[in-house]
N, C-alpha and C positions, 0 to 999 in steps of 0.2 A: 803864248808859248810857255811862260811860266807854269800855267796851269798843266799843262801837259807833263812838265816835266816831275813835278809834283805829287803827280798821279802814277806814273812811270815811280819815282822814288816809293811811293810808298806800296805800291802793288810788288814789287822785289821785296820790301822789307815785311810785306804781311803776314807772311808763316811764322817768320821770328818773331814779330809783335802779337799774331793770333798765340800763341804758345807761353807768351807771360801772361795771356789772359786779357789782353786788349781790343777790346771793340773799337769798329767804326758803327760812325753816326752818319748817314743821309744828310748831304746838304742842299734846298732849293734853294733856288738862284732863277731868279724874275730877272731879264730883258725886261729894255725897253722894245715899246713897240715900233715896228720897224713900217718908217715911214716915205720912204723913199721909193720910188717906181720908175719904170723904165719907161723913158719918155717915146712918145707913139713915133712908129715907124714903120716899115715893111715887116710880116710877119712876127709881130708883137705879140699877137696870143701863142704861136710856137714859141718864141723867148719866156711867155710870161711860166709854159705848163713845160718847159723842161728845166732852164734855170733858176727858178725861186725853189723850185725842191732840196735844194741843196744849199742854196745861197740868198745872201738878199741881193736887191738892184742895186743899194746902194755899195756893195764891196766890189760889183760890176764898174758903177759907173767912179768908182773913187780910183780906178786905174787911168793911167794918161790913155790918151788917145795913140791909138796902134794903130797899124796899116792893117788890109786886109789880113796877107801873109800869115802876119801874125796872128791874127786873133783868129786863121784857119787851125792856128798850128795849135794854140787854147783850145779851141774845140775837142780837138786832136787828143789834147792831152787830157781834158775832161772826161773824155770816155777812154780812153786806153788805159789812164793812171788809175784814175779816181771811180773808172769803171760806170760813170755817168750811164744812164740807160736810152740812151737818144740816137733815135733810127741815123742812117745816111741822110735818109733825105731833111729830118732837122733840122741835122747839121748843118748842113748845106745854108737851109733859111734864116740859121741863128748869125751864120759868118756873116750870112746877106744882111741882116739887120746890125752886127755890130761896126760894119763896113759903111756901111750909110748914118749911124746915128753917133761913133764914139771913134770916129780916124780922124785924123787929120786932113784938112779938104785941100 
């Protein structure tokens, strides 16, 4: 979050800084590599080819365990908000996997 905000401060402040004559520099920045997967379950390769595009498994599975409902309504909000690109019927199969693999039994 920090970072965001950061970026947010200094993108407002860069006309005033471009104008005393101040450059930015490029920074990389290496992750690690991300080693977490989504443990097998009913449509797994739909989960695998709609949600790793955006996310890893493990910021998936570091959520508690939701009911269906819920994790209908994440879906929901994945492509409404966040504009995710994932048919009806994905969805459908992602609720169905995260309902089977990450609820409460």
């Amino acid at each position: 979050m920090k970072k965001i905000v950061l970026i947010g401060l200094a993108l407002l402040a860069a006309p005033a800084v471009q104008a005393a004559g101040v450059t930015f520099k490029s920074v990389q920045v290496e992750f690690p590599p991300d080693t977490a997967a989504f443990p097998d379950g009913p449509n797994l390769k739909v989960v695998n080819q709609n949600c790793l595009a955006c996310h890893s498994a493990e910021m998936v599975l570091d959520q508690p365990l939701l009911p269906r409902a819920t994790w209908a309504a994440e879906v929901t909000k994945m492509r409404n908000v966040y504009k995710a690109p994932v048919s009806d019927a994905d969805a459908a199969l992602i609720v169905d996997y995260l309902a089977a693999t990450h609820a409460p039994q």
